[in-house]
N, C-alpha and C positions, 0 to 999 in steps of 0.2 A: 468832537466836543470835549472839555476839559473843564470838570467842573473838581475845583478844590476841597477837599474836605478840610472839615472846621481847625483852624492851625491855633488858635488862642486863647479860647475856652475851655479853662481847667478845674477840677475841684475845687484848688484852690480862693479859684475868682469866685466860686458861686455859680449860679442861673440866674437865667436872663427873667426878666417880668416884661413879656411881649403883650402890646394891645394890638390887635389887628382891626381894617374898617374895612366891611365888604356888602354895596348894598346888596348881595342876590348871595344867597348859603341854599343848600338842600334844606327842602326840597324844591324851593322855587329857584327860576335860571338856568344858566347853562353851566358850560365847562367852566369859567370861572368861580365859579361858587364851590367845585370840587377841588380849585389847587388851592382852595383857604382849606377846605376839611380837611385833602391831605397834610397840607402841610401844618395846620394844627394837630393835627394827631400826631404826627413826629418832632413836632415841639415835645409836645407834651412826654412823649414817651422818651425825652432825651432828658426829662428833670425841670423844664423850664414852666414858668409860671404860665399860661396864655390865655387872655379873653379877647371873644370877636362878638363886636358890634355890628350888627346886620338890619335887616328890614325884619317887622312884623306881618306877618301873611294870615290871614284869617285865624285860627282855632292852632296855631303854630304858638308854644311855651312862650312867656315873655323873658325865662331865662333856662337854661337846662346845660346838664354836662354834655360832650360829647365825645368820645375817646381821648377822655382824661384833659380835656380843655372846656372851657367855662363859654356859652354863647348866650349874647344879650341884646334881645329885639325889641329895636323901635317903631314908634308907631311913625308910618308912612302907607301914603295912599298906593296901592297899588291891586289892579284889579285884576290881571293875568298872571299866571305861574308862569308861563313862561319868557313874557315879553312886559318889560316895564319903560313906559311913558317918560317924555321928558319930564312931564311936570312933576310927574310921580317921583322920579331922581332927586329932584329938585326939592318936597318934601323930605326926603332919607336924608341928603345932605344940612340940612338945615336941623332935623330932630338929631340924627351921629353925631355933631359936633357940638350941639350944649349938651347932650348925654354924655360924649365921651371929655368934653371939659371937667365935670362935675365929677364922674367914674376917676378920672386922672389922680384926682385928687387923695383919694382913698388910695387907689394903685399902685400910684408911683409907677408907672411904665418904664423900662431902661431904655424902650425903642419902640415905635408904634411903624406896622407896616400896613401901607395903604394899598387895596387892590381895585385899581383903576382914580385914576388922578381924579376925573369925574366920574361919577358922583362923590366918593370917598373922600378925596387931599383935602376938603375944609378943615375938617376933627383935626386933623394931624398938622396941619397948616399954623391953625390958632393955638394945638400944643407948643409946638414948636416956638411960637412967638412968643406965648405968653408962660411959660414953664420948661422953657430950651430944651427939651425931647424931641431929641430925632428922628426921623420919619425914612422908612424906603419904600420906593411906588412903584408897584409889579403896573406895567403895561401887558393889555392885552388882548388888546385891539381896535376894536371901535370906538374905545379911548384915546387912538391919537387920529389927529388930522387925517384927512386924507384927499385926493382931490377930485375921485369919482365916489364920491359917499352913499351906501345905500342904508336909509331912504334920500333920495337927490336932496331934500330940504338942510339933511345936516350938514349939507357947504353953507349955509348963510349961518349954523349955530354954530359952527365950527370959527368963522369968524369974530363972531360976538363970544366964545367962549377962551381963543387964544392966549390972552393976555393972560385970563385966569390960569390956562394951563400951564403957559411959563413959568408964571411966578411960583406954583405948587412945585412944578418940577425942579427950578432954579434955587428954592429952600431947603428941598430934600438933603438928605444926606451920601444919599444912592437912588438912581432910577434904572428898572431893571427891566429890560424888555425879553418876552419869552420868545425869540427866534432871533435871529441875525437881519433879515429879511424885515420886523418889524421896528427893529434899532434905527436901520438905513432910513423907514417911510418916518419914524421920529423926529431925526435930524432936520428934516425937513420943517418941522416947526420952530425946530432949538438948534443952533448948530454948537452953541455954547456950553450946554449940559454933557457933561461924562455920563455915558450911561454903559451898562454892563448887561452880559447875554448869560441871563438862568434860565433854561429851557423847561417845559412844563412837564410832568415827570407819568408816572404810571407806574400801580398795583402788582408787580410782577406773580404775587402770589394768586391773585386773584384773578387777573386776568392771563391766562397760562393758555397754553397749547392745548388741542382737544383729549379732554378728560380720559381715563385710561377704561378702558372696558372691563366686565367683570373676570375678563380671565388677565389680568394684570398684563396686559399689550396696551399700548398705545395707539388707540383708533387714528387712522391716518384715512386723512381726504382721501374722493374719487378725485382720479382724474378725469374720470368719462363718467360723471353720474348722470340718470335720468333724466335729473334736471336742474342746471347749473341754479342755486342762489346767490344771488346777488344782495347785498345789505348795506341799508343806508341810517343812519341817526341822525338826527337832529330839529332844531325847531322848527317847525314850517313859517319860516318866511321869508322873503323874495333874497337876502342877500346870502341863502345857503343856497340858491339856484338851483334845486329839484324841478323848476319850470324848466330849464334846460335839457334833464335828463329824460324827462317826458314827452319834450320835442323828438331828442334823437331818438325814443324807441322805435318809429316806424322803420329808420334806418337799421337798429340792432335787430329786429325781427326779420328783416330781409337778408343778414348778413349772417347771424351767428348758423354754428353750423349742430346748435344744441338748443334743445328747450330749456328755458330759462325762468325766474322770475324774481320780481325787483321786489324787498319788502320795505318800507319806510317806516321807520322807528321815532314815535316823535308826534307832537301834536303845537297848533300854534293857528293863528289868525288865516294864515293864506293858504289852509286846508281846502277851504270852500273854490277857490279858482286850483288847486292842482286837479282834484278832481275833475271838475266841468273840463279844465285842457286833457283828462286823459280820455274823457270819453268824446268830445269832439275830434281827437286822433286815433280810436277806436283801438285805443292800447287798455283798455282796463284788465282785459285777461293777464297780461303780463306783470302789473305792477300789485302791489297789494297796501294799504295806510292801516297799520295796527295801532295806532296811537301811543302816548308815552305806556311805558313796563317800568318797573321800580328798578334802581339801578342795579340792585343785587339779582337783578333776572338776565344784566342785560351779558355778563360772559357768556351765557349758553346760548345766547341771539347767535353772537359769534363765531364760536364752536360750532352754529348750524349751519353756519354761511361760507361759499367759496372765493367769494370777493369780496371787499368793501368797497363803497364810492360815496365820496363826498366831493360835488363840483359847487363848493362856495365860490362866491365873488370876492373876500376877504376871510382871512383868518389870524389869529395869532400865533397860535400851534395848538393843533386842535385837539382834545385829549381821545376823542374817538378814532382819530387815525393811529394816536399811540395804542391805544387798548384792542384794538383791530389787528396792528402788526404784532402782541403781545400774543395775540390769540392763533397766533399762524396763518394769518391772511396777505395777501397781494393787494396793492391800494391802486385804484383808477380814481384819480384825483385832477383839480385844476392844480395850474402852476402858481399858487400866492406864497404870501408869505409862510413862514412854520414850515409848511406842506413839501414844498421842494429840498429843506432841509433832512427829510424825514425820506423821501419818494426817491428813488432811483429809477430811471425809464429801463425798462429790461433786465433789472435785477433784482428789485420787490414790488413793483408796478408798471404804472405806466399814467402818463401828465399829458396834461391839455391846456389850452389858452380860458380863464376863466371866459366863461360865455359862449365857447364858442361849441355848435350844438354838432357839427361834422365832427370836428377833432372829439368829442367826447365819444360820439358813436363807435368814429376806429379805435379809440383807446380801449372801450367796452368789450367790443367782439375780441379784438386780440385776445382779451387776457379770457373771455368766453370758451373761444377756439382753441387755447394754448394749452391742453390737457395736461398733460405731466409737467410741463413747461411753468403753469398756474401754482403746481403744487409745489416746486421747487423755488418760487418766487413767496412762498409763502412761508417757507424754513428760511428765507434769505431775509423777511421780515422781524420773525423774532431774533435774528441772530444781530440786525441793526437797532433793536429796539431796549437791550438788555443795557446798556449804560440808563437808561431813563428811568429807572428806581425812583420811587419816590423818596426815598431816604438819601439816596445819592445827591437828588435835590435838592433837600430839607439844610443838610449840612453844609450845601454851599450858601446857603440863606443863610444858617449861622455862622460860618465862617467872615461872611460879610458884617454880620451883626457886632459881631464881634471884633474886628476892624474898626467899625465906627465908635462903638462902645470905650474902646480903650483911648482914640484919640482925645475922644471927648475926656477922659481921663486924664490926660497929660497938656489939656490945654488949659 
């Protein structure tokens, strides 16, 4: 990975006045909504002006600072924290883009970056057109095409939504996808767009190797504990494929050669069928559903855990595998996008066919069964995980910005 830091932005140019469009911010959403926070906090702590426009979420501020950046909530329907509706989308984009037309105007934005083409590139779209402000559009994920979509319905929206997404992406100034892997499944829609790989970053202070004990040592994993933990994050539903991992435990309880148990971090719609399939497999003693923890709880999940496993069906790069390897863990992962960039088989994890519920079992128990072998793959985590700073990140975001900024300058 080579991410450049900022080569153009100097005192003497000034700071940038960045508008960002993101429908999902903490506390509602997923990982996406945390590489707008991150990287508006290191906007902001680098001098530069930044507001983001997001969704309104129930009893959620309709404007407020947040480490030193400015967020501004519109009203859109949305009735789940953690899973929002097409039509729901479809309200954000529509209230973002006469909000952010109107806001523009006070603003003066030098550069608006849009985070996911849809719902977001309208606002930025219509700047662009109607007040020449350039726009860059963080992909990341289930924002681009794909041809096995889950839910199966979004191959017909994915068709009917095409055209739009070209032309958002084709206006841009920069489209930037967070893996290598989801650049490739991009093309696929655009073969004509230039787009570039900014990888999705990670808290290095925060999310740290296991915290030090009171006698100033550094607590280091068992390798033969009691009872190996296993940890999983994310939303419960069908395209992070937790139904899979609940298949194979019949297989991991016959195989591993340690007691074990699986904790699931996270809450969402297809809670009520993971259940029913894990007591129909008479796996409940094994796994455990603690539901969402606030994010500032969630280092010490990590810190408790001797593996992560995330067996999505798609991803973009997921920031729980970065904050996992961050933490000193080994990852049992499928093979998608982000992920394989990230995962090495037999030097900080080990990969499986997404879906596929045998190869996830033997990925499982391996690294179950791999004692000292587990812990060593877990120092070989943080040591591949330390380029992905979020500030590492941030700068190559300006760096870009600033590239665009100045052409615009000389045209």
């Amino acid at each position: 990975m080579d991410i450049k830091p900022p080569t153009h932005l100097t005192e003497s140019q000034g700071k940038l006045k960045i508008l960002m469009f993101n429908h999902e911010f903490p506390p509602i959403g997923g990982g996406g909504g945390w590489v707008s926070y991150f990287l508006g906090k290191h906007f902001a702590a680098a001098g530069h002006e930044v507001h983001l426009i997001t969704s309104q979420f129930r009893d959620c501020l309709t404007e407020e600072e947040v480490e030193g950046f400015h967020v501004h909530r519109v009203r859109a329907l949305r009735k789940n924290r953690d899973v929002c509706a097409v039509h729901e989308m479809l309200t954000y984009a529509v209230s973002s883009s006469l909000y952010g037309l109107q806001f523009a105007k006070r603003f003066q934005p030098d550069i608006v970056q849009v985070f996911f083409g849809i719902p977001a590139g309208g606002g930025a779209y219509l700047l662009q057109k109607r007040r020449n402000v350039p726009y860059v559009v963080f992909l990341g994920g289930r924002d681009v095409p794909s041809r096995n979509p889950d839910p199966p319905y979004y191959r017909w929206l994915y068709l009917l939504l095409k055209p739009i997404i070209r032309a958002i992406w084709g206006n841009a100034s920069a489209v930037v996808a967070c893996s290598e892997g989801l650049r490739e499944l991009a093309r696929e829609t655009d073969t004509d767009v230039k787009m570039d790989v900014i990888p999705d970053g990670l808290d290095l202070e925060r999310f740290e190797v296991v915290s030090t004990s009171v006698t100033g040592k550094e607590k280091q994993r068992d390798a033969c504990p009691e009872k190996v933990r296993v940890l999983t994050i994310g939303r419960l539903i069908p395209r992070k494929g937790f139904q899979f991992l609940i298949r194979a435990l019949p297989q991991i309880v016959e195989n591993a050669a340690y007691n074990f148990e699986i904790e699931v971090v996270g809450d969402g719609p297809y809670q009520a069928e993971l259940l029913k399939l894990s007591e129909v497999l008479d796996v409940v003693s094994h796994i455990r559903f603690t539901g969402s923890v606030p994010y500032s709880e969630l280092p010490q999940k990590y810190r408790d855990a001797d593996i992560f496993i995330l067996p999505s069906l798609a991803e973009g790069m997921p920031l729980v595998v970065l904050e996992a390897m961050g933490t000193g863990l080994p990852i049992v992962a499928s093979r998608v996008q982000g992920i394989d960039e990230l995962v090495v088989e037999d030097v900080n994890g080990a990969l499986f066919e997404a879906g596929d519920v045998d190869g996830l079992a033997h990925s499982l128990v391996k690294l179950i069964n791999a004692g000292e072998g587990r812990v060593e793959m877990g120092k070989a985590s943080v040591e591949r995980v330390r380029p992905y700073d979020w500030k590492h990140i941030a700068d190559a975001y300006l760096s870009l910005y600033a590239d665009i900024v100045k052409k615009g300058e000389q045209q």
